[in-house]
C-alpha positions, 0 to 999 in steps of 0.5 A: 500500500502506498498513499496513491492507494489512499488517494482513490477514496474521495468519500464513502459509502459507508460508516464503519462503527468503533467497538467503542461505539462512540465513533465511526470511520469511513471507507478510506480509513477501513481500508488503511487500518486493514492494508496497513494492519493498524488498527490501534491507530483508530483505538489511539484516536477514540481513547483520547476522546475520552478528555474532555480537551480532545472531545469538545474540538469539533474538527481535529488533526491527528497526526503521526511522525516516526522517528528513526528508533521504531517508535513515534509520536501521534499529535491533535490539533484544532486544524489552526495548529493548536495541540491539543494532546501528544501521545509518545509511542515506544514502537510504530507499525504504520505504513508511512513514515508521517499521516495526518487523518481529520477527526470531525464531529466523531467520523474519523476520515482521510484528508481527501475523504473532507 
């Protein structure tokens, strides 16, 4: 999977509901977490929507930076560069090196699904 293969999904069909059951995600994320085998990237996303910071941004930017030891970091902002939260990883099993995915109103969707 390369981020080509992502860029293919402009909207969705679909809404796919967290175990959680407090969020959904479309087609493009579906298929991301499925080819890329990461769906704790979606677990990190719902656990923090359990502070009351993360949950009250109705449009949030989650984004994920490896670094060179294997491990990385997951940050929100408010989609005006604001971080909200900042989660260290010890180790990263994700297909790119850096991704951003938007959480908007609790539907979490790739940049090109918005």
């Amino acid at each position: 999977m390369n981020k080509s293969d992502l860029a293919q999904f402009t909207g969705t069909e679909k809404y796919y509901i967290h175990w959680t059951g407090k969020l959904v995600y479309t087609d493009g994320i579906n298929y991301l977490i499925e080819k890329g085998n990461c769906y704790w990237f979606i677990d990190v996303i719902a656990s923090h929507q359990t502070t009351k910071k993360v949950s009250d941004e109705e449009f949030q930017v989650w984004k994920l930076v490896k670094n060179e030891k294997g491990g990385g970091v997951i940050t929100v902002d408010d989609g005006n560069d604001n971080i909200i939260a900042t989660q260290e990883l010890e180790y990263v099993d994700f297909p790119f090196d850096e991704y951003i995915v938007y959480c908007i109103d609790g539907v979490i969707l790739l940049t090109s699904e918005y």
